[in-house]
Structure formats: C-alpha cells, structure tokens
C-alpha positions as CSV (number, residue, x, y, z in Angstrom):
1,X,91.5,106.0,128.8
2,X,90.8,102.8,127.0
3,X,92.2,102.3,123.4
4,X,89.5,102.7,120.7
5,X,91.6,100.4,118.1
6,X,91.1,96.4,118.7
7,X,93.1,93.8,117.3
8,X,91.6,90.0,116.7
9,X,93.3,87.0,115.0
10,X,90.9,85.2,112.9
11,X,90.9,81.6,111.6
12,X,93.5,80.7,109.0
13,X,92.5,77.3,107.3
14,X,95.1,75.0,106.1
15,X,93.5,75.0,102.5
16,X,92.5,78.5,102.4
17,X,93.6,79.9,99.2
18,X,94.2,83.0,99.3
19,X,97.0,84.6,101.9
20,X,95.9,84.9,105.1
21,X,95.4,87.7,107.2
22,X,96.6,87.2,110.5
23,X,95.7,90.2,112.3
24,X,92.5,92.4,111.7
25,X,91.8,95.4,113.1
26,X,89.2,97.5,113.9
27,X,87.7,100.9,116.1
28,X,85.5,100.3,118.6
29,X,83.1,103.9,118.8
30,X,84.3,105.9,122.1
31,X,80.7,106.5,123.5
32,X,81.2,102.8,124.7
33,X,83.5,103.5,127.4
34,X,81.0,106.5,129.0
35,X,77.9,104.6,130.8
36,X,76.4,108.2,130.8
37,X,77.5,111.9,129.4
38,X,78.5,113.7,132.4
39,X,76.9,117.3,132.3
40,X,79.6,120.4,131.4
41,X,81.8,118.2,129.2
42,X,84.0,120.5,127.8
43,X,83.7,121.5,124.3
44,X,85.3,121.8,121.0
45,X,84.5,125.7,118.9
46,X,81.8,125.5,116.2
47,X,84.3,125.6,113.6
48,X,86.6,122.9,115.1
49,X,83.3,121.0,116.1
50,X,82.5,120.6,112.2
51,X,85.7,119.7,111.2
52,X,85.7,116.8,114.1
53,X,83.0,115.7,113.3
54,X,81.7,116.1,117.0
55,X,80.8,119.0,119.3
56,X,82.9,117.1,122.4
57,X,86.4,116.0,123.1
58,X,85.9,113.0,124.9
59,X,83.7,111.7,122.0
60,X,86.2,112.2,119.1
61,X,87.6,109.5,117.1
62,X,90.1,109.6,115.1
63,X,90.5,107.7,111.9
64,X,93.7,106.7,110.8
65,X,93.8,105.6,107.0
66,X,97.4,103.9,107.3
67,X,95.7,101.0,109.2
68,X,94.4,99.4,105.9
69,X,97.4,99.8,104.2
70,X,99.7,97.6,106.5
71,X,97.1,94.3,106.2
72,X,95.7,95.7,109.0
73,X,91.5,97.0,109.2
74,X,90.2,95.2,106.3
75,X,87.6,93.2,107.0
C-alpha cells in the first residue's frame, strides 16, 4: 500500500526572515489510492467504527500529532 504521509521542500528565500522550514509535510486522504470501493470490503464493529472514524479498514487514516511537533505538518 502507498504511504498516506507526503513530504515536499518548499522555497527558502535568501532574505526570508523568519527560519525556514525545510520540510513540510502532509496526509494525502486514503480513498485516493482506490479508483472504486470493491464490494465486501471488510469491516470494522459499530463501536470500533465510531471510534475510527470510519466503518472500513482500508479507508482509515491515522493521525499522528507528533508530526507538528518536529517542524514537520505545519503549513
């Protein structure tokens, strides 16, 4: 499977002034990597479902807090 987290470099200006970020990151949403949903995807439990946030596995996406905090995901 294709990683959901995407890295990109952006433009750091000789007289920016502020320190730059060199690397930002970001998530890229997991329905982009089905062309279709394929019929009897397998499926999380109600309760599990409503803690995930979604009723299928193969749609999850996690979010991982920790990213902003190493001058990584802001934007």
């Amino acid at each position: 499977m294709h990683s959901q987290t995407r890295d990109y470099f952006p433009y750091v200006g000789p007289f920016d002034p502020c320190p730059p970020i060199r690397v930002k990151t970001y998530q890229v949403p997991p329905q982009l990597f089905m062309t279709f949903q394929p019929e009897n995807l397998p499926q999380y439990s109600p309760m599990e479902a409503l803690r995930l946030g979604t009723l299928w596995p193969a749609l999850f996406s996690p979010y991982d807090p920790r990213l902003s905090h190493l001058g990584r995901g802001h934007s």
